[in-house]
VOKOL-187799 format. One record per residue: residue in three letters; residue number from 1; x, z, y of N, C-alpha, C, O, CB in turn. Coordinates in steps of 0.02 Angstrom, whole numbers, plus 50000, padded with zeros to 5 digits. Glycine has a CB too. Example, Ala and Ser with C-alpha at 12.3 -4.5 7.8 and 13.67 -1.06 7.14 Angstrom:
2
+-----+-----+--------+-------+---------+---------+-------+----------+--------+-------+---------+--------+-------+---------+---------+-------+----------+
:   r :   k : n_east :  n_up : n_north : ca_east : ca_up : ca_north : c_east :  c_up : c_north : o_east :  o_up : o_north : cb_east : cb_up : cb_north :
+-----+-----+--------+-------+---------+---------+-------+----------+--------+-------+---------+--------+-------+---------+---------+-------+----------+
: ALA :   1 :  50660 : 50390 :   49716 :   50615 : 50390 :    49775 :  50660 : 50390 :   49835 :  50712 : 50423 :   49834 :   50565 : 50452 :    49776 :
: SER :   2 :  50642 : 50354 :   49888 :   50684 : 50357 :    49947 :  50645 : 50394 :   50002 :  50670 : 50402 :   50057 :   50704 : 50286 :    49970 :
+-----+-----+--------+-------+---------+---------+-------+----------+--------+-------+---------+--------+-------+---------+---------+-------+----------+
***
This chain:
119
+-----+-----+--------+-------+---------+---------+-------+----------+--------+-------+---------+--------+-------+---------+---------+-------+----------+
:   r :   k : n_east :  n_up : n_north : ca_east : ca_up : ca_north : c_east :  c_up : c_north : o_east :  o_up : o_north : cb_east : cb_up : cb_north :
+-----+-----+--------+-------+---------+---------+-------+----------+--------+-------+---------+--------+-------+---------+---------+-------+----------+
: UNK :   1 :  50042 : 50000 :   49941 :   50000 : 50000 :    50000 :  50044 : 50000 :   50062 :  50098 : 50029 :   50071 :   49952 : 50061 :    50000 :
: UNK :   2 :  50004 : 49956 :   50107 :   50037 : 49965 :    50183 :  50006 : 49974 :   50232 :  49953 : 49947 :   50249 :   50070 : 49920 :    50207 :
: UNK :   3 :  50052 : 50034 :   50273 :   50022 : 50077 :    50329 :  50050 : 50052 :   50393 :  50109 : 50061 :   50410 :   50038 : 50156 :    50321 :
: UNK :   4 :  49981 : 50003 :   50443 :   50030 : 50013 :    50515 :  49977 : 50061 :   50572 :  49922 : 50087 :   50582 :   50053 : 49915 :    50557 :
: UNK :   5 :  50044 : 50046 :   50596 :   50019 : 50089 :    50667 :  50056 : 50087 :   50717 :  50115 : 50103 :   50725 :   50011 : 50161 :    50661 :
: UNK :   6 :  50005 : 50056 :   50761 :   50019 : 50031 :    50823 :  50012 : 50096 :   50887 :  49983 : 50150 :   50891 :   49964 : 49966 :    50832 :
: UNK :   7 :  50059 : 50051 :   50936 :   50068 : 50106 :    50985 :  50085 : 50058 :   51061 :  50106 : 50002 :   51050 :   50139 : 50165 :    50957 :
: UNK :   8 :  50078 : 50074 :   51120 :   50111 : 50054 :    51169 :  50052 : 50042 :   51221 :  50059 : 50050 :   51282 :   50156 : 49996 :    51151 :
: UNK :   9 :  50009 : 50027 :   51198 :   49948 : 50026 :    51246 :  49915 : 50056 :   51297 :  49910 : 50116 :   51283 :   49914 : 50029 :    51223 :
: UNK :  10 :  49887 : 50044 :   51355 :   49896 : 50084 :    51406 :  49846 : 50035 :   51454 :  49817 : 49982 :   51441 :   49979 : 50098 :    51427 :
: UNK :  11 :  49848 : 50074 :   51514 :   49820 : 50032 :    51576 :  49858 : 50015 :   51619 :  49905 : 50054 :   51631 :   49774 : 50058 :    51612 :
: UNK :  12 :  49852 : 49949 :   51659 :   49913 : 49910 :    51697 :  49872 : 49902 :   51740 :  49811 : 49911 :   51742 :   49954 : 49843 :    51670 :
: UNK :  13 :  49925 : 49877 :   51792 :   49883 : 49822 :    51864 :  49884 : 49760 :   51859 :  49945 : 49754 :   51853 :   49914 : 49823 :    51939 :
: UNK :  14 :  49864 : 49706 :   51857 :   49861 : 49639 :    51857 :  49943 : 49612 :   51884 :  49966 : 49633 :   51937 :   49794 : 49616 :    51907 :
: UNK :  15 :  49968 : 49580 :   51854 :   50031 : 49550 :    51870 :  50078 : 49606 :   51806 :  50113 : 49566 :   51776 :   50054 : 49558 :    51973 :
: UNK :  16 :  50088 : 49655 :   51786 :   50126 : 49696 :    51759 :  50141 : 49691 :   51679 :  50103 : 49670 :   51636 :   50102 : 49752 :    51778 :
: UNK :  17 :  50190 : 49712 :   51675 :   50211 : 49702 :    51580 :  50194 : 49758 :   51546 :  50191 : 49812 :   51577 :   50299 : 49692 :    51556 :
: UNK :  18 :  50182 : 49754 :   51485 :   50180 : 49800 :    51423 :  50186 : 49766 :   51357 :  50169 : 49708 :   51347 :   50116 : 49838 :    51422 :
: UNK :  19 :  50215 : 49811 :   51308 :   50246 : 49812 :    51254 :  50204 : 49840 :   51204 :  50179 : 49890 :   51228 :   50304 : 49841 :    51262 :
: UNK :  20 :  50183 : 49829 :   51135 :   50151 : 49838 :    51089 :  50194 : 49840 :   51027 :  50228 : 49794 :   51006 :   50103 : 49796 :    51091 :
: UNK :  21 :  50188 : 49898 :   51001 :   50240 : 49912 :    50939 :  50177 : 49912 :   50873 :  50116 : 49920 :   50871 :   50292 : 50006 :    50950 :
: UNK :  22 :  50208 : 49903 :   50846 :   50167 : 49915 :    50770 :  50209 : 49922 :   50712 :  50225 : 49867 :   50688 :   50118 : 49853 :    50749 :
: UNK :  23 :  50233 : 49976 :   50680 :   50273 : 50010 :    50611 :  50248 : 50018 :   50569 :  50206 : 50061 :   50558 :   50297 : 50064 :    50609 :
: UNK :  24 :  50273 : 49967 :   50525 :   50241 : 49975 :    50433 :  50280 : 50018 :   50422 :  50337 : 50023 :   50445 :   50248 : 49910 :    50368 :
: UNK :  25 :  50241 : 50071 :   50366 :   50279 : 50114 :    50332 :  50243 : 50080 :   50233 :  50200 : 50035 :   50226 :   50257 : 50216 :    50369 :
: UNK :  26 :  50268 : 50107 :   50190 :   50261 : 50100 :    50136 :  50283 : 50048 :   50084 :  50337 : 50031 :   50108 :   50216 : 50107 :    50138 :
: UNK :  27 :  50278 : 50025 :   50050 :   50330 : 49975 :    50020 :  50273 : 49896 :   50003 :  50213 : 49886 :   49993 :   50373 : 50019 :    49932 :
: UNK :  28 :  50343 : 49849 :   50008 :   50323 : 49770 :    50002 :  50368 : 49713 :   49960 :  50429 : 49708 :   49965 :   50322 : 49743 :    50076 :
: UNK :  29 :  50340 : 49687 :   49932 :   50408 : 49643 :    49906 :  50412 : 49601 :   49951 :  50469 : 49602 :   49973 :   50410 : 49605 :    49836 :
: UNK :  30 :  50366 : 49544 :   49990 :   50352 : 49513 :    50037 :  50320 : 49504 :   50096 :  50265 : 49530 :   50092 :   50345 : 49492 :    50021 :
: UNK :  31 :  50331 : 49476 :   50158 :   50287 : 49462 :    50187 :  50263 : 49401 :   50212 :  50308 : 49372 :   50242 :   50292 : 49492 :    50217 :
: UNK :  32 :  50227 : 49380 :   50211 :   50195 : 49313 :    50223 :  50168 : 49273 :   50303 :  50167 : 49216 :   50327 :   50133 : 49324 :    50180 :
: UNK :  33 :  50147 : 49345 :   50325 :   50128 : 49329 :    50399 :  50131 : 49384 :   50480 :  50090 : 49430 :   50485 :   50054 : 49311 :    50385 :
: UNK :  34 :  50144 : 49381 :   50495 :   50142 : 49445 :    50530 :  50099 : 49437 :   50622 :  50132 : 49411 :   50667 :   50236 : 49470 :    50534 :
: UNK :  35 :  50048 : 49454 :   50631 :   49992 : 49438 :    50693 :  49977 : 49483 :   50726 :  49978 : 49540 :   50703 :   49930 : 49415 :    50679 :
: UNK :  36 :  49961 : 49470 :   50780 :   49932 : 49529 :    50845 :  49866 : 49480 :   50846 :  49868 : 49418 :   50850 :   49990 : 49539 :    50943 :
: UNK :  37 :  49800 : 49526 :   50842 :   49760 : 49483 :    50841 :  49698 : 49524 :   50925 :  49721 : 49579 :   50942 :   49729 : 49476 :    50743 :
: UNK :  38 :  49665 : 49514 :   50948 :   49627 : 49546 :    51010 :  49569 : 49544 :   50998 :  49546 : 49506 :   50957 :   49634 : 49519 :    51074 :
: UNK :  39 :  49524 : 49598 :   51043 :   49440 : 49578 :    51020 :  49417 : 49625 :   51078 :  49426 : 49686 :   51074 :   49405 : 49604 :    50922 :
: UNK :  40 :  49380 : 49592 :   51144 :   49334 : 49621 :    51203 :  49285 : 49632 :   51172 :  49259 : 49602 :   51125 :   49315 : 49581 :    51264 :
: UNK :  41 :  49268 : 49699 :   51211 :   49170 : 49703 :    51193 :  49135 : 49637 :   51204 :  49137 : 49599 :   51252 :   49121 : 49762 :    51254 :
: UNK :  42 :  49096 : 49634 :   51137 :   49040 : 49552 :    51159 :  49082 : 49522 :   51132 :  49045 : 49485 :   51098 :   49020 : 49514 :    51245 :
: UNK :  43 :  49149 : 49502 :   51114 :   49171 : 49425 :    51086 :  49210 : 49431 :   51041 :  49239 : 49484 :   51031 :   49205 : 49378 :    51130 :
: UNK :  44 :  49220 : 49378 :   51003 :   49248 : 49362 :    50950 :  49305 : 49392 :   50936 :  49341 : 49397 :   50986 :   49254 : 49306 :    50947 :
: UNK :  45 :  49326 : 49412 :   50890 :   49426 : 49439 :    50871 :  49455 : 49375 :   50918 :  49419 : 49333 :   50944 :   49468 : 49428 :    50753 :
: UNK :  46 :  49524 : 49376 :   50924 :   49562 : 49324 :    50939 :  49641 : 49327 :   50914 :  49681 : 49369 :   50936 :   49555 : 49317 :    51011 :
: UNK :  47 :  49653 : 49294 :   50882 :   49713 : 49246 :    50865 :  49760 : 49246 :   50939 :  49746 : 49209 :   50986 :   49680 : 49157 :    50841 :
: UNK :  48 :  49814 : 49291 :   50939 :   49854 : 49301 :    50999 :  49924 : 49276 :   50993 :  49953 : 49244 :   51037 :   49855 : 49372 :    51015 :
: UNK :  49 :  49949 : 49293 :   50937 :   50012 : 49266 :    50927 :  50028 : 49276 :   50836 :  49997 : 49321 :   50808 :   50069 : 49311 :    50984 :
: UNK :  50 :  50067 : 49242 :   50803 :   50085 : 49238 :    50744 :  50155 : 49233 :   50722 :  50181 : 49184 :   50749 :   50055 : 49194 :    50724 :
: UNK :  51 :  50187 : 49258 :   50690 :   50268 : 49252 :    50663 :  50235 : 49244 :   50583 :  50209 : 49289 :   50549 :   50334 : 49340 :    50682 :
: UNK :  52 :  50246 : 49159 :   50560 :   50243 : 49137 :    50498 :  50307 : 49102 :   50478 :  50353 : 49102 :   50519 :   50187 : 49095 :    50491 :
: UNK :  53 :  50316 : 49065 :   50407 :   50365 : 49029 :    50405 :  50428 : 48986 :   50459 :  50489 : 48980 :   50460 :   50335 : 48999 :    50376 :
: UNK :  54 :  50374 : 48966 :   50497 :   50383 : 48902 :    50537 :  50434 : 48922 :   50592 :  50428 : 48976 :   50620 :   50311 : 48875 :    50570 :
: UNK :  55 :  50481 : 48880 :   50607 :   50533 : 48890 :    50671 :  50523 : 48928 :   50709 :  50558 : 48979 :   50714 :   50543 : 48844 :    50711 :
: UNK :  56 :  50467 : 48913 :   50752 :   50431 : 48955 :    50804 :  50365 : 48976 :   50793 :  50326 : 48948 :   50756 :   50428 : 48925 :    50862 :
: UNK :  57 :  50354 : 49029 :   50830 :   50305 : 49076 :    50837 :  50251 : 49044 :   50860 :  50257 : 48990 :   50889 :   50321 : 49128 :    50876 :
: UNK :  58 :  50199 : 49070 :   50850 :   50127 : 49012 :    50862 :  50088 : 49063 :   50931 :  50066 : 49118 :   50914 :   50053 : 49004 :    50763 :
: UNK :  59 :  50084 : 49048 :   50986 :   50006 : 49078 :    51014 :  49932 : 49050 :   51051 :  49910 : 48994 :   51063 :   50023 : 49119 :    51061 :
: UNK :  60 :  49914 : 49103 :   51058 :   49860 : 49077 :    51079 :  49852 : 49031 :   51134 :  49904 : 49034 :   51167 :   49828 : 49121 :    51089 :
: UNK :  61 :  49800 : 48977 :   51169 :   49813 : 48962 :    51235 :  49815 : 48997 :   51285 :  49837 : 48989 :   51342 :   49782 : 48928 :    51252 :
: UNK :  62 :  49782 : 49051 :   51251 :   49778 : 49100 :    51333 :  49840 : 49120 :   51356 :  49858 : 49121 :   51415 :   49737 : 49177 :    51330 :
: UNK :  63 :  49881 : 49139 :   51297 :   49930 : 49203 :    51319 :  50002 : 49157 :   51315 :  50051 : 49193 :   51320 :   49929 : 49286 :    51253 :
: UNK :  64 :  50014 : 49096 :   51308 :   50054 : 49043 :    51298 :  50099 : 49047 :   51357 :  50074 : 49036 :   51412 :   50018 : 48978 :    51289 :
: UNK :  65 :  50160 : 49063 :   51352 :   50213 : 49068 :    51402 :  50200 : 49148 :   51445 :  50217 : 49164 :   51502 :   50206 : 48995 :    51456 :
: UNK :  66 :  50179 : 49169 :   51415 :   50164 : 49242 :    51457 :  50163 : 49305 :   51401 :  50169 : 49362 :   51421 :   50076 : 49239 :    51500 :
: UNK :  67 :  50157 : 49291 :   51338 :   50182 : 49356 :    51291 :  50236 : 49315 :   51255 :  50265 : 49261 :   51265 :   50116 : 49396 :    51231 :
: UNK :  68 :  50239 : 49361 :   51212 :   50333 : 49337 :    51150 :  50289 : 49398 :   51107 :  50250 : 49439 :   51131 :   50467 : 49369 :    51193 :
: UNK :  69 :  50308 : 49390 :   51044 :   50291 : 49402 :    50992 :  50356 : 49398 :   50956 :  50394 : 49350 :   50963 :   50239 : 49364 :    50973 :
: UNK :  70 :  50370 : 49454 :   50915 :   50461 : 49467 :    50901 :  50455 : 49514 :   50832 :  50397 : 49516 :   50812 :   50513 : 49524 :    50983 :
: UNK :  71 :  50495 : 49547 :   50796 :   50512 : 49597 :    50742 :  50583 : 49600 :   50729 :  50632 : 49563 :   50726 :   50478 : 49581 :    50677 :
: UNK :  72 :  50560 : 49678 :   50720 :   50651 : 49700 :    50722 :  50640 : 49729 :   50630 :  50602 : 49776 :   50621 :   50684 : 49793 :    50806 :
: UNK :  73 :  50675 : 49697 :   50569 :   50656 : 49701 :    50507 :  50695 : 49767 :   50477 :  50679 : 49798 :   50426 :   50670 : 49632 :    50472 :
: UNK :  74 :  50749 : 49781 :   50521 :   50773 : 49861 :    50491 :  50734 : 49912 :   50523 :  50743 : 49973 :   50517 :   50854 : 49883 :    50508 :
: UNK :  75 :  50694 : 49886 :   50553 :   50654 : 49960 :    50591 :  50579 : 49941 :   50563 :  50526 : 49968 :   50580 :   50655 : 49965 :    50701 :
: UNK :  76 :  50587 : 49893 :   50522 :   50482 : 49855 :    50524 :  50441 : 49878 :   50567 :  50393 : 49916 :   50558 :   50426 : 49873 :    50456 :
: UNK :  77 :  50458 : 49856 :   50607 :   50413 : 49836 :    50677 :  50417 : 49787 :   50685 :  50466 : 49754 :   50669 :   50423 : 49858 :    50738 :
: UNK :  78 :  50335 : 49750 :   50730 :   50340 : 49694 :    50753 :  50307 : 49726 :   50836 :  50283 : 49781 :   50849 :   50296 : 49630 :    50702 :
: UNK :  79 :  50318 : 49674 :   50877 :   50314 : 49682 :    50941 :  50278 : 49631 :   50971 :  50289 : 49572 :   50954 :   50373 : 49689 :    50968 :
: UNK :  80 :  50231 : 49646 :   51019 :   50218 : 49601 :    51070 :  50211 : 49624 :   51134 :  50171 : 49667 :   51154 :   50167 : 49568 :    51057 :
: UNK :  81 :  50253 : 49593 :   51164 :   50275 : 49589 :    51244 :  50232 : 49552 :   51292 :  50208 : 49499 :   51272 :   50344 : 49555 :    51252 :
: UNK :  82 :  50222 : 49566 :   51335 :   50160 : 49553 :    51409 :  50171 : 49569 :   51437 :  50172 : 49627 :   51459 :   50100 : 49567 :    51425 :
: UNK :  83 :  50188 : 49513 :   51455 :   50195 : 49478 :    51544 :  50149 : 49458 :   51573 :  50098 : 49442 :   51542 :   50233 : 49419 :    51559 :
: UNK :  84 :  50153 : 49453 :   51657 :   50104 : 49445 :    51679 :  50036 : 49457 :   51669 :  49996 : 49411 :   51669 :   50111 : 49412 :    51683 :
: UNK :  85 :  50020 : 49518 :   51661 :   49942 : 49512 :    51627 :  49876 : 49502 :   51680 :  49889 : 49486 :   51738 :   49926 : 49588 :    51584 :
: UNK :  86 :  49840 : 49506 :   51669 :   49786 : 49457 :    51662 :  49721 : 49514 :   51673 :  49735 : 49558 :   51632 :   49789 : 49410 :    51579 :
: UNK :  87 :  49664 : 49532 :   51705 :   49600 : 49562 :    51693 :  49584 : 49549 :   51613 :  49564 : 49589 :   51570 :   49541 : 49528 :    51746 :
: UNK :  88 :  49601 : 49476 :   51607 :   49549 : 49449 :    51548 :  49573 : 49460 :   51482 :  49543 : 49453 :   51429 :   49534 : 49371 :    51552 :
: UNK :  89 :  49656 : 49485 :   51498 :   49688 : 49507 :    51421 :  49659 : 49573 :   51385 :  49672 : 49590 :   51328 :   49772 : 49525 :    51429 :
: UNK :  90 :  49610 : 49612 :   51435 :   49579 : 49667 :    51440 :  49561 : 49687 :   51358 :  49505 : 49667 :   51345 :   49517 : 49656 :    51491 :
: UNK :  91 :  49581 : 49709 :   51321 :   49567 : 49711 :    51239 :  49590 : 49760 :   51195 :  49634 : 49800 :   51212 :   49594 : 49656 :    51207 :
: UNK :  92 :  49567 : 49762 :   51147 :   49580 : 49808 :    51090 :  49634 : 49775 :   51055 :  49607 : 49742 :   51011 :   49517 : 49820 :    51043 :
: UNK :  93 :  49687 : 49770 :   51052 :   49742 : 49735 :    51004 :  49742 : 49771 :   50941 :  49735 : 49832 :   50940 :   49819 : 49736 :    51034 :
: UNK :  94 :  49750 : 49729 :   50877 :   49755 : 49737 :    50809 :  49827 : 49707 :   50815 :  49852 : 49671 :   50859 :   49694 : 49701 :    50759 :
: UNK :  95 :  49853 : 49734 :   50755 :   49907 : 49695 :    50729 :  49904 : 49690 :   50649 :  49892 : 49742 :   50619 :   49973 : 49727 :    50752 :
: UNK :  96 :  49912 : 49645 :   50621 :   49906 : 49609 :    50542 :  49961 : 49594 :   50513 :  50009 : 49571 :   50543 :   49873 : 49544 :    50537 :
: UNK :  97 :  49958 : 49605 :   50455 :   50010 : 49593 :    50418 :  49989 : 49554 :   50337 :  49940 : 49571 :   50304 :   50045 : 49666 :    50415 :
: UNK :  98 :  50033 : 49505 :   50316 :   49986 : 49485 :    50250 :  50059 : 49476 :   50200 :  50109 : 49440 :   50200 :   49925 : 49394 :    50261 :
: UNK :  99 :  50034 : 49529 :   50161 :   50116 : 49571 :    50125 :  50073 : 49564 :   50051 :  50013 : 49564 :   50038 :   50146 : 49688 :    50160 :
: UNK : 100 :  50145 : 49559 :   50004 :   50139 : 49563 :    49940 :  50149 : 49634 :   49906 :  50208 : 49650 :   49902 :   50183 : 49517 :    49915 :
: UNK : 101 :  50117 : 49668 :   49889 :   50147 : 49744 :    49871 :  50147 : 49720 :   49791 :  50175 : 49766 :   49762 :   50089 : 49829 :    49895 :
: UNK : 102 :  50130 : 49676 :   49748 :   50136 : 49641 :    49685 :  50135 : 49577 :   49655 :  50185 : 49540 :   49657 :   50105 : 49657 :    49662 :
: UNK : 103 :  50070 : 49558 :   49620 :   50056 : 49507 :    49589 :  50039 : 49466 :   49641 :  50047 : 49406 :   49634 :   50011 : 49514 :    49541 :
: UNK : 104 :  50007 : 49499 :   49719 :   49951 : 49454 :    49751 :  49964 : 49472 :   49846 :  49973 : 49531 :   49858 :   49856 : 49486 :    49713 :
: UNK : 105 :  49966 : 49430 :   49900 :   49938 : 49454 :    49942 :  49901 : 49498 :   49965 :  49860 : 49518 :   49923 :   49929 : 49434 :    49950 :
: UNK : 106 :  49897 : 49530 :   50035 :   49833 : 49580 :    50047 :  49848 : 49576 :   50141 :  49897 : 49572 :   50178 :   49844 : 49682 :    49998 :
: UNK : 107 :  49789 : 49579 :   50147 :   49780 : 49602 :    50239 :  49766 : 49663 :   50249 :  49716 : 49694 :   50229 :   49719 : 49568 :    50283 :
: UNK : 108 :  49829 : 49690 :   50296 :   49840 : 49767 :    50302 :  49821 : 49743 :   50378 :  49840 : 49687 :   50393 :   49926 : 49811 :    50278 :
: UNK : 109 :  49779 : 49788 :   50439 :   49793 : 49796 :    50495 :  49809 : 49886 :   50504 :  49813 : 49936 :   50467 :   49733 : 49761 :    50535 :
: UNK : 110 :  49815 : 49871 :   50570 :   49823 : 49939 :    50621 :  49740 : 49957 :   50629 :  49685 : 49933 :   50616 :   49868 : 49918 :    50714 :
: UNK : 111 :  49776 : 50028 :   50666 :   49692 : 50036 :    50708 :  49669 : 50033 :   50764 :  49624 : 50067 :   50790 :   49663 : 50087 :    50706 :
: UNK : 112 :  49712 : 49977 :   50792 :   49709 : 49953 :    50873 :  49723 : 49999 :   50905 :  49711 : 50057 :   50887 :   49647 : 49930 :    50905 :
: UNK : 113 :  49761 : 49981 :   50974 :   49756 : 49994 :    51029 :  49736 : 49963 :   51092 :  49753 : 49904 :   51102 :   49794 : 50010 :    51032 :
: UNK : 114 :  49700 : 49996 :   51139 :   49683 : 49978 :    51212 :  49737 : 49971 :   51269 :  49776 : 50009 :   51297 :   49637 : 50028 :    51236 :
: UNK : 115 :  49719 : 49904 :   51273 :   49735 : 49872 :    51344 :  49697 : 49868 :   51389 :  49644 : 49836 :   51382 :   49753 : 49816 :    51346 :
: UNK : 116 :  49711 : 49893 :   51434 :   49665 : 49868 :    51516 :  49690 : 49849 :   51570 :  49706 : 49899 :   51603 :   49626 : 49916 :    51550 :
: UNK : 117 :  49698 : 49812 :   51590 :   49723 : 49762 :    51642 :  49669 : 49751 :   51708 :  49631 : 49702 :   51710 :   49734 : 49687 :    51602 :
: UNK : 118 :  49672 : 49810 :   51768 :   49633 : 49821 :    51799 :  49685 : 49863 :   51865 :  49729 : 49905 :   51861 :   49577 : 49854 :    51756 :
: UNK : 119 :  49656 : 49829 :   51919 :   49670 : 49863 :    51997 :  49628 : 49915 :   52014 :  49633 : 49942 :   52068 :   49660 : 49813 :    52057 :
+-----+-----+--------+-------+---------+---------+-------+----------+--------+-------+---------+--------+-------+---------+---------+-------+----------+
***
């Protein structure tokens, strides 16, 4: 089984940065995907940023050139960084993970934290 838990969340002023940590603890043979995913009262989850196979990191349109999405693998943490923020980044952040603890995949999240991005 895998345990995260996220931390860094807070309230900002429009224009300002913050940092989002999230630490797996417990054991994995693999990992497959690693996501910060968002969700406002009233709307849909959202797909924010992704560290998969691929060269580079995938994000959303919204947050495109304005967060970084990173992991430091001796500390298992993954991170997402925000810049410039936004009223509208205003959200509950999840972070995901899709880890092998055996035979099979599994989707582990956090238990969110709040962002608010407000003057």
């Amino acid at each position: 089984q895998v345990q995260l838990v996220e931390s860094g969340g807070g309230l900002v002023q429009p224009g300002e940065s913050l940092t989002l940590a999230c630490a797996a603890s417990g054991s994995w043979f693999s990992v497959n995907a690693m996501k910060w995913y968002r969700q406002a009262p009233g709307k849909q989850r959202e797909l924010v940023a992704a560290i998969t196979g691929a060269a580079e990191p995938l994000y959303g349109d919204s947050v495109k050139g304005r967060f970084t999405i990173s992991r430091d693998n001796a500390k298992s943490t993954m991170y997402l960084q925000m810049n410039s923020l936004k009223p509208e980044d205003t959200a509950v952040y999840y972070c995901n993970v899709i880890a092998s603890t055996g035979s099979f995949y599994q989707d582990f999240w956090g238990q969110g934290t709040q962002v608010t991005v407000s003057s």
